[in-house]
N, C-alpha and C positions, 0 to 999 in steps of 0.2 A: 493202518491205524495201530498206533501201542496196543500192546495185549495187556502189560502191567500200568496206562495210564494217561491221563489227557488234561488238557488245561481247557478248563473251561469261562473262565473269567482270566480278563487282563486289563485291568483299567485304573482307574483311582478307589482309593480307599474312600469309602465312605463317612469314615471316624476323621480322616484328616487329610484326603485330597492325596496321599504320598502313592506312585507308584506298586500297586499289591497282585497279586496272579492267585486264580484260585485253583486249585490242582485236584484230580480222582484219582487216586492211588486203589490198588487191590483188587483191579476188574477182570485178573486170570484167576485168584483163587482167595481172596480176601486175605484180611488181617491173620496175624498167626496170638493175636491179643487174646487170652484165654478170658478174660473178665466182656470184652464186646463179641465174642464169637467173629467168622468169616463173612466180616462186614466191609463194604468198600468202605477206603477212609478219606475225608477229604482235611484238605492241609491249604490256608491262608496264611500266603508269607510276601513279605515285602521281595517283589521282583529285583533291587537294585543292591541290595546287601543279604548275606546271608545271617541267618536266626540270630548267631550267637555276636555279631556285628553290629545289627539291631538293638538286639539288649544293652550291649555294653555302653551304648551312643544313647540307651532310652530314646530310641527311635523303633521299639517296637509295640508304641501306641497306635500305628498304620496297621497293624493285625489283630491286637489285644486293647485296645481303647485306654479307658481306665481302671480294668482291672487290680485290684489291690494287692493279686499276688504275683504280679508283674516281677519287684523288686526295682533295684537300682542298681545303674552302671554294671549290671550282670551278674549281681549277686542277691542275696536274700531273697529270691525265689520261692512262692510256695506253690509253686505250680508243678504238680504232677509230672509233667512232659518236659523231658531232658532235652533242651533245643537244641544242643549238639548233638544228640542223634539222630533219631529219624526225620524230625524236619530238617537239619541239617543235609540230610542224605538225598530227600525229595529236593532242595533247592537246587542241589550240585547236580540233578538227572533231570533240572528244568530242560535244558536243548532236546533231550530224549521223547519229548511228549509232544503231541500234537494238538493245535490250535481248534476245538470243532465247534462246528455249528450248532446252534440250539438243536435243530431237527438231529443232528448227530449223537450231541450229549442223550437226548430222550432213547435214543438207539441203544447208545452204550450203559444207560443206567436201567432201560426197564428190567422189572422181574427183579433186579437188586434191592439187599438195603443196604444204606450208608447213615454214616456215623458221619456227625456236622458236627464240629470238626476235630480231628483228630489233634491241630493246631488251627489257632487263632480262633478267632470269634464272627460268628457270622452275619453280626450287623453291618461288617465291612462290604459286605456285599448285596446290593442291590436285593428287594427281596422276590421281584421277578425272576431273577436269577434261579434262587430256592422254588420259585415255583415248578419253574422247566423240571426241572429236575426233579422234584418229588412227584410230579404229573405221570411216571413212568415208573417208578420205582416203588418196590411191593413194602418197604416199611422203610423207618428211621428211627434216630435219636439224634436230638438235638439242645445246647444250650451256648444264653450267652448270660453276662455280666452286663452288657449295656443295656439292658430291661429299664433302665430309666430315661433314659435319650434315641433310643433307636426308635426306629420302624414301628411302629403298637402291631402292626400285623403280624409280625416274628411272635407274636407269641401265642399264634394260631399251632405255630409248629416247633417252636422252643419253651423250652425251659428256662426260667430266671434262674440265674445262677448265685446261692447268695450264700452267707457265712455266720449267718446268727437269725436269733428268734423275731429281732425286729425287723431285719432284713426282711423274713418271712414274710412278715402283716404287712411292710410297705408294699411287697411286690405283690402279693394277694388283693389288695385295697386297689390295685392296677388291674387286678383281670388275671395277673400272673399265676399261672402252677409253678411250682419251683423244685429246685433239685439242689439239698440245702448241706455241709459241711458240717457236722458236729463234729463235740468233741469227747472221745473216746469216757465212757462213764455215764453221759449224758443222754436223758428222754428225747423220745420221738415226741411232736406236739402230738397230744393225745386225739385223737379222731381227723384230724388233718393231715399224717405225714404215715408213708410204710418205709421201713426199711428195704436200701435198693436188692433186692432181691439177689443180685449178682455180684453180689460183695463177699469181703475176706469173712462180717459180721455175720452174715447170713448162708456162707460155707458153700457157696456160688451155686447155688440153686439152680439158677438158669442162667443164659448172657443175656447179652443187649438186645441181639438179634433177635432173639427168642420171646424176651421181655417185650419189648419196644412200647412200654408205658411212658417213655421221658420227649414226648411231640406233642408238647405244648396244649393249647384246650384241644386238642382234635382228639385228645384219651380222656373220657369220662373221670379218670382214678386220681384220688388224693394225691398229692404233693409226694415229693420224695426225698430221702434222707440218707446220708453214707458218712461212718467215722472216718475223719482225718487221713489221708493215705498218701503214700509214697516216699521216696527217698530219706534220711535221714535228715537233708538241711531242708526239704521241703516242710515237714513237719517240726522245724525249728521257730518255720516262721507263725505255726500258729501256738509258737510258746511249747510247741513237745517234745521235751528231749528223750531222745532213742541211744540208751549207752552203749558202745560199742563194745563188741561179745566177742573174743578167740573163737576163730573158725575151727579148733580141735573139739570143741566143749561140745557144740552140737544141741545145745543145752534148750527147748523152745520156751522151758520153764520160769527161766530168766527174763524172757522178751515181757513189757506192760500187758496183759491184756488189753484188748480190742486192739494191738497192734501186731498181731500174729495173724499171718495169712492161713487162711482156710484150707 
């Protein structure tokens, strides 16, 4: 068996029937992700094309549903996760990994945590699937976007994933905890929401790992909250322009506030 990996899911997408594989990446030494700590990561991607393939065909509603920062024909992305890389890299080392058994997967994850998911969303898959797996495995975090059409028991151990304050109170009004996008300047809902602990905002306190408040009702604790982050055209898409700065300046003075890593 891989030491860096296994496939645990290969069947139909639950969002739309297409072909999907669900993949455990970082089971020799975890993530090298400074914000989730050395957390195994798991990765839902369409078995038949790769990430950035997907996108550009918007045929990568079989791992990301309706997600709003999808984008279109592979552009306007506001999604954190550059699908050219690392899911990229896990698709092309699919032959590399091996097919296991529920009883195997429980082998290969206990004593772990993992991070659901490092790509795609995990309504795509069965949520028996997620149970195997977290039945052995000493923590998590987890979130999805389809908190209005999936599974209602995903959100025993996910997070709604959502982008505004009303988002908030519908997904609340459902049962949901959420793990909500602001935007840089802007209040936490007051008595409802902490800032994610493990943020650039927050000067990375602790990780994920560490943390592991974002598993849905199974963590007693208020909702959760993180300014805007990532890439420059990521954060274009929620209206944020990031000006681009001469790498001699050095300068961190110049970068917006709440957009300067910790």
């Amino acid at each position: 068996m891989s030491e860096l990996g296994v496939i645990f899911y290969r069947g139909p997408s639950l969002l739309t029937g297409d072909p999907i594989v669900g993949v455990l990446t970082g089971l020799d030494r975890g993530s090298h992700n400074a914000k989730t700590g050395p957390m195994a990561q798991v990765w839902v991607l369409r078995r038949d094309l790769p990430p950035m393939d997907a996108k550009r065909q918007n045929l990568d509603d079989a791992v990301c549903g309706t997600c709003k920062l999808r984008g279109r024909d592979g552009k306007n992305s506001g999604c954190y996760v550059v699908a050219w890389q690392a899911p990229t890299n896990v698709y092309h080392a699919l032959a590399t990994y091996p097919l296991v058994t529920w009883a195997e997967l429980q082998a290969v994850v206990e004593g772990r945590s993992i991070r659901i998911a490092a790509y795609g969303d995990p309504a795509a898959i069965p949520f028996d699937v997620w149970r195997t797996i977290l039945s052995t495995a000493s923590g998590h975090v987890a979130y999805t976007h389809q908190w209005k059409t999936c599974d209602q028991r995903l959100k025993a151990i996910a997070m709604a994933s959502v982008e505004t304050p009303d988002e908030f109170v519908s997904a609340g009004l459902r049962g949901w905890r959420t793990f909500r996008i602001r935007m840089p300047g802007t209040s936490l809902i007051a008595g409802a929401e902490f800032a994610c602990p493990a943020s650039d905002e927050m000067q990375h306190r602790t990780t994920c790992q560490r943390c592991q408040l974002c598993r849905g009702t199974s963590s007693p604790a208020r909702s959760v909250a993180i300014v805007a982050h990532g890439k420059p055209s990521s954060l274009k898409a929620f209206g944020i322009h990031v000006p681009m700065f001469r790498r001699s300046t050095g300068n961190v003075s110049d970068v917006p506030e709440g957009l300067r890593h910790g």
